[in-house]
C-alpha positions in Angstrom: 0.0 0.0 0.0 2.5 2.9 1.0 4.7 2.4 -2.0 1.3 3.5 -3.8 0.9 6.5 -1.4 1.3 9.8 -3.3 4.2 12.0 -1.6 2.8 15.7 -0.8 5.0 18.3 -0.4 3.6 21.3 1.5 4.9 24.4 2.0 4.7 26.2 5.1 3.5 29.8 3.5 3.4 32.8 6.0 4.3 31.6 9.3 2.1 34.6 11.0 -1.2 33.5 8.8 -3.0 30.5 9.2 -1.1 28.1 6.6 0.4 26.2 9.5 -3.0 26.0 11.4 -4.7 24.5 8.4 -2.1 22.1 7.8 -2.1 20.5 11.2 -6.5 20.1 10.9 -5.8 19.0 7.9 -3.9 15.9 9.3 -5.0 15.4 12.7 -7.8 13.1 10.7 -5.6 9.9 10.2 -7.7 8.6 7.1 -5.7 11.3 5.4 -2.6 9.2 5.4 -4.1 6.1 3.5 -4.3 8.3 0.7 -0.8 10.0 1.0 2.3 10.6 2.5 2.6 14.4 3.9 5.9 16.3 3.8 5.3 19.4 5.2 8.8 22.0 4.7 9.1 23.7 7.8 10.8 23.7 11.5 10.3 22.0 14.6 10.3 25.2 16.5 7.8 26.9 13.9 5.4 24.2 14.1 6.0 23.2 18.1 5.0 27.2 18.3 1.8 26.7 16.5 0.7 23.5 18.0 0.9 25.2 21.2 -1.1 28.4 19.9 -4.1 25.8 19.0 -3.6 24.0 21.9 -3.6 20.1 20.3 -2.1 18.0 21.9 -2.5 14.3 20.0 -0.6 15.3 17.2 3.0 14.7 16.2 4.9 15.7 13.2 7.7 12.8 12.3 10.8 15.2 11.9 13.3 14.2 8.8 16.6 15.9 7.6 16.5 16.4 4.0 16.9 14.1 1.2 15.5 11.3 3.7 12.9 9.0 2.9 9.4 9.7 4.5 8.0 8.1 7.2 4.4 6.7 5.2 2.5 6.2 8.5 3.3 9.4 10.1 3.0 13.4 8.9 6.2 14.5 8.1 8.4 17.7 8.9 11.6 18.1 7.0 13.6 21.0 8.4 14.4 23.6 6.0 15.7 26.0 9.0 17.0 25.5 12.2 16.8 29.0 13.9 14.3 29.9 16.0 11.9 32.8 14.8 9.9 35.1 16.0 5.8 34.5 15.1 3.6 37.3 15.5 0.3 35.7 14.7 -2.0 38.3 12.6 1.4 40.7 11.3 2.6 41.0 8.1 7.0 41.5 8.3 9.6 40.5 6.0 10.6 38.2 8.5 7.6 35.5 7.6 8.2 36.2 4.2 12.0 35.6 4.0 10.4 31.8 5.8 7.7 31.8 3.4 10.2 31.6 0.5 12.3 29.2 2.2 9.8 26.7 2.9 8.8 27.2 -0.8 12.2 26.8 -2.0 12.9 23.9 0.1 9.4 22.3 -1.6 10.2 23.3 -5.0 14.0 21.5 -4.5 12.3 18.3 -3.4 9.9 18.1 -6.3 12.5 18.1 -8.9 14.5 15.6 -7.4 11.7 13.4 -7.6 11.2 13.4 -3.4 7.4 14.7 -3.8 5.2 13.7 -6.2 3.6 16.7 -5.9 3.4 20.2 -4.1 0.6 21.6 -2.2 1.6 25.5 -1.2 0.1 27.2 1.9 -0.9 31.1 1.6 1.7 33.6 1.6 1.6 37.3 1.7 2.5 39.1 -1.5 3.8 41.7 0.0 6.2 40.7 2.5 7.3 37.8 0.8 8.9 40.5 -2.1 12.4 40.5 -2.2 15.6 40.4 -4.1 14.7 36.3 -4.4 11.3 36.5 -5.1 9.6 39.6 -7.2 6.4 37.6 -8.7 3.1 38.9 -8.1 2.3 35.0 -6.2 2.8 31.7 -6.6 1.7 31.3 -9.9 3.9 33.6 -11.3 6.8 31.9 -9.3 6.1 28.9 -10.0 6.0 29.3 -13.8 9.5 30.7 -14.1 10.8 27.8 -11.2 9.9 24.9 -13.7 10.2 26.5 -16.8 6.9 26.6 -18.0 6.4 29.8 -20.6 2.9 29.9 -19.9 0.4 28.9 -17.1 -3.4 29.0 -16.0 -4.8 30.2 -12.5 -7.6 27.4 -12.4 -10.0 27.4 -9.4 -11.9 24.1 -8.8 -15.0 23.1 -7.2 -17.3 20.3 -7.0 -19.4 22.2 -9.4 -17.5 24.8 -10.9 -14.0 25.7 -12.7 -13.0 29.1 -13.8 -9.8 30.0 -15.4 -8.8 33.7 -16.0 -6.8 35.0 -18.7 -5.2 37.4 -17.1 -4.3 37.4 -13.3 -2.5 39.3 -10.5 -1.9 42.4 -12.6 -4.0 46.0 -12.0 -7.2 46.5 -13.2 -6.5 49.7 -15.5 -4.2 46.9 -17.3 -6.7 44.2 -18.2 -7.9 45.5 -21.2 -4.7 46.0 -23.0 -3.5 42.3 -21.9 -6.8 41.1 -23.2 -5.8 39.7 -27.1 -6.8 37.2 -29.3 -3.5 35.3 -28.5 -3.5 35.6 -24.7 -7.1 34.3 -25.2 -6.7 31.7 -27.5 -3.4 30.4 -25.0 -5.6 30.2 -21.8 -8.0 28.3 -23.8 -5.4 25.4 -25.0 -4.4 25.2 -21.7 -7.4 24.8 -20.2 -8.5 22.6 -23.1 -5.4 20.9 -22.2 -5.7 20.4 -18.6 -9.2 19.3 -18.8 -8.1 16.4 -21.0 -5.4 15.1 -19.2 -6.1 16.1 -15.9 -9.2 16.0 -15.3 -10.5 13.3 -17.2 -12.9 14.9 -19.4 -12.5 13.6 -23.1 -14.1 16.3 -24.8 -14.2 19.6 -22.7 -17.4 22.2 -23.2 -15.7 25.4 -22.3 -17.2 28.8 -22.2 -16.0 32.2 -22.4 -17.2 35.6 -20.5 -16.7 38.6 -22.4 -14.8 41.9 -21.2 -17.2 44.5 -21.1 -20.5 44.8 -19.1 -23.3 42.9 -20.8 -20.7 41.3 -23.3 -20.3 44.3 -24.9 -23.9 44.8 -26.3 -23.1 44.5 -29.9 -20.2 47.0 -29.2 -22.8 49.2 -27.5 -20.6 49.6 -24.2 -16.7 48.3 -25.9 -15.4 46.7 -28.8 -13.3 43.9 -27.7 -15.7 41.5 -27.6 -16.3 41.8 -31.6 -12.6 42.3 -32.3 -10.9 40.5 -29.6 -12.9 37.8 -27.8 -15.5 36.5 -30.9 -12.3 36.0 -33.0 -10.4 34.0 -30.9 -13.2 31.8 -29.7 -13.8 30.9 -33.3 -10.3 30.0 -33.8 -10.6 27.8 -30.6 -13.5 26.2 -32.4 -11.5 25.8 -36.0 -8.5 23.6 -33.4 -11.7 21.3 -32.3 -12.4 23.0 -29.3 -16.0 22.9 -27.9 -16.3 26.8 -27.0 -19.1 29.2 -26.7 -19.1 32.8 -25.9 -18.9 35.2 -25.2 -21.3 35.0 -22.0 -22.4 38.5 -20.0 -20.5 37.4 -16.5 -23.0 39.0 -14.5 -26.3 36.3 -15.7 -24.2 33.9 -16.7 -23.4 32.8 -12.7 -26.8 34.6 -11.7 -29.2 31.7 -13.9 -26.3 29.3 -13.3 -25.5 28.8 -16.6 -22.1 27.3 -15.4 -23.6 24.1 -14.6 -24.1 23.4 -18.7 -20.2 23.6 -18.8 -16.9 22.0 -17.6 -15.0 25.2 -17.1 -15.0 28.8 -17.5 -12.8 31.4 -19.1 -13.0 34.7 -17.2 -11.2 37.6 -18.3 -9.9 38.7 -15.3 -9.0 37.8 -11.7 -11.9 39.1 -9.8 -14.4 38.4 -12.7 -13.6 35.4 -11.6 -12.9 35.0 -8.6 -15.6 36.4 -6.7 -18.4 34.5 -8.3 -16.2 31.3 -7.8 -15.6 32.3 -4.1 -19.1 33.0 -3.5 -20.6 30.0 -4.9 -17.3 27.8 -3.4 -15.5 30.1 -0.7 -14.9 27.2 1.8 -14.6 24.0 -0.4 -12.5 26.1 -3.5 -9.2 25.2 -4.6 -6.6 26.9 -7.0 -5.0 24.6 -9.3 -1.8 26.1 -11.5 -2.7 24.5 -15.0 -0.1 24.1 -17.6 3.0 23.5 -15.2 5.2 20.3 -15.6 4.2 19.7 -12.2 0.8 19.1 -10.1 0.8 22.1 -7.7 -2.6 23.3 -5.7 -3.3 25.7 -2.9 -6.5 26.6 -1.0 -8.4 29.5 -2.5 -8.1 31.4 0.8 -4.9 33.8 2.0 -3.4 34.7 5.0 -6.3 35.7 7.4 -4.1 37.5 9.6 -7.4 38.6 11.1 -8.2 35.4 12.6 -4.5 34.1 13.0 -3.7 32.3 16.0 -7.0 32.2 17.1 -8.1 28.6 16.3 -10.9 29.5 13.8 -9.2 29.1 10.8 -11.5 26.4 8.4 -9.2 23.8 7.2 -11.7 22.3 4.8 -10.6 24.0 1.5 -6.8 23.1 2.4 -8.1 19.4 2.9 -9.7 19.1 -0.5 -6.4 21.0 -2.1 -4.8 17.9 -1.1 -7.5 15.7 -1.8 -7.3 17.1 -5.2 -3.3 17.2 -5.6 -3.4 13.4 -5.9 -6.5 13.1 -8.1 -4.8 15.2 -10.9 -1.5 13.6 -10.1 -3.2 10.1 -11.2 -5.3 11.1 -13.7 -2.6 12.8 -15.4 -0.3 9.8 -14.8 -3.1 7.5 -16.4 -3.2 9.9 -19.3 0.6 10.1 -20.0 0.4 5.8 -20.1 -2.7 5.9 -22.3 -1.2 8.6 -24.8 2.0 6.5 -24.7 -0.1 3.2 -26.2 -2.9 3.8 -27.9 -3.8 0.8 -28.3 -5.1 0.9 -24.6 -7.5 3.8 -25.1 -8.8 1.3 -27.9 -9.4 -1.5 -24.8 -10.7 1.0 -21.7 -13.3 2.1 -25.3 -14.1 -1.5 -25.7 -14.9 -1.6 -21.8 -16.5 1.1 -21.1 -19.0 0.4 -24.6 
């Protein structure tokens, strides 16, 4: 059985936010570990400190040095840092960012050398976290330039819902000009893509919101809908892509017309995001799409207002992991059925 366990790396993310709270939930259910084998990137101080703060005492971490081989029975705490640092639950410093980027470092080293099968990232803040090392906007960006991918997806998943967004952590008054037909058409092979091999779907009904309020009302209230998003959704359609739109955002989630499809394509971050958080705030998870490695996160951030105060809701971290090592099978599945065909003929055969 454990040589079947998926490894999960997770990274530690702000160390004065609630990433190391949700972690430790997370785990203190033991039916976790039948499906995996945890390997969270931290310090024994930084998480003897936390278990304190919540006060739970039947839980352990197994600790391990680096490079050693997980314990599959146990939740596991490879030291990336020795020195004992100051946590100040519910602050923001450069301090917990300098850790953030360690821990993420630390997970990001043992993914490529094949340690973790894949890499489940805590919240960080943005802000703190920006230094000579790191100057991404958030993991996304990060990550992308860490593994060498030249161009990613910010997916969020729910039971019921997926929205990808073509353009992400960048200011509002930019959006439009970052809105193409390329940038468009990109977002939409990758999620094309993803849904495919990663999610199981064999052909993929995608939709597409437009830019503009109302979708533009036949150029009424913008253009780019007629000479931006139309265009590239009919190229989509000319590579055999199953892709309507453009949809007015604000109906489209009002009547639920999500449900009719596997996955959205906002435009932007918060036309996204915040129908996606409202429908799936506490069971959401962001999935990076397109990278050469599985990597999710929970769809929350720091929560430095209830840091260190034992309310923190671990649910949507659970399912990030829960979902880590769905994609990382389905994609391995993929990648063996892609390799010989003739076994997509047989699974046809017995599924028919």
């Amino acid at each position: 059985m454990s040589e079947n366990k998926i490894r999960v790396g997770i990274s530690q993310g702000d160390i004065n936010g609630i990433g190391m709270e949700v972690i430790i939930k997370t785990f203190l259910d033991p039916a976790i570990l039948e499906l995996c084998t945890p390997v969270v990137f931290s310090s024994q101080k930084t998480a003897a400190f936390h278990r304190k703060l919540l006060n739970i005492e039947d839980f352990s971490f197994h600790y391990m040095k680096a490079g050693e081989t997980p314990n599959p029975k146990r939740v596991n705490l490879e030291s990336c840092y020795e020195e004992e640092v100051a946590i100040e639950p519910g602050q923001g410093s450069p301090l917990a960012g300098k850790y953030a980027l360690r821990s993420l470092e630390a997970a990001c080293d043992a993914i490529e050398k094949q340690e973790i099968d894949v890499l489940v990232t805590a919240p960080i803040d943005k802000h703190t976290i920006q230094s000579e090392e790191f100057k991404f906007a958030g993991h996304t960006e990060y990550l992308k330039m860490r593994f060498g991918n030249p161009s990613a997806l910010m997916l969020l998943v729910s039971d019921d819902l997926k929205v990808g967004v073509v353009t992400g952590h960048i200011p509002l008054k930019e959006v439009a000009a970052s809105i193409t037909q390329e940038s468009i058409l990109e977002k939409l092979n990758l999620l094309h893509q993803t849904l495919i091999s990663d999610f199981g779907i064999r052909k993929p009904k995608i939709a597409v919101l437009g830019l503009n309020p109302h979708a533009g009302d036949l150029s009424t209230i913008g253009k780019e809908e007629e000479e931006i998003i139309i265009p590239a959704v009919n190229k989509a359609k000319a590579q055999n892509m199953m892709v309507w739109g453009p949809f007015p955002a604000d109906g489209f989630f009002g009547n639920a017309s999500f449900r009719k499809y596997d996955a959205v394509l906002a435009m932007y971050h918060d036309q996204g995001l915040i129908p996606f958080k409202t429908i799936a705030f506490s069971t959401g998870v962001n999935f990076t799409a397109g990278l050469r490695i599985i990597r999710t996160s929970p769809d929350h951030g720091t929560a430095y207002d209830i840091a260190g105060k034992n309310l923190a809701d671990e649910t949507s971290f659970r399912r990030a992991v829960y979902l880590a090592c769905d994609l990382y099978r389905k994609r391995k599945e993929y990648g063996e059925l892609t390799v010989n065909p003739l076994k997509i003929t047989q699974l046809k055969k017995e599924r028919s």
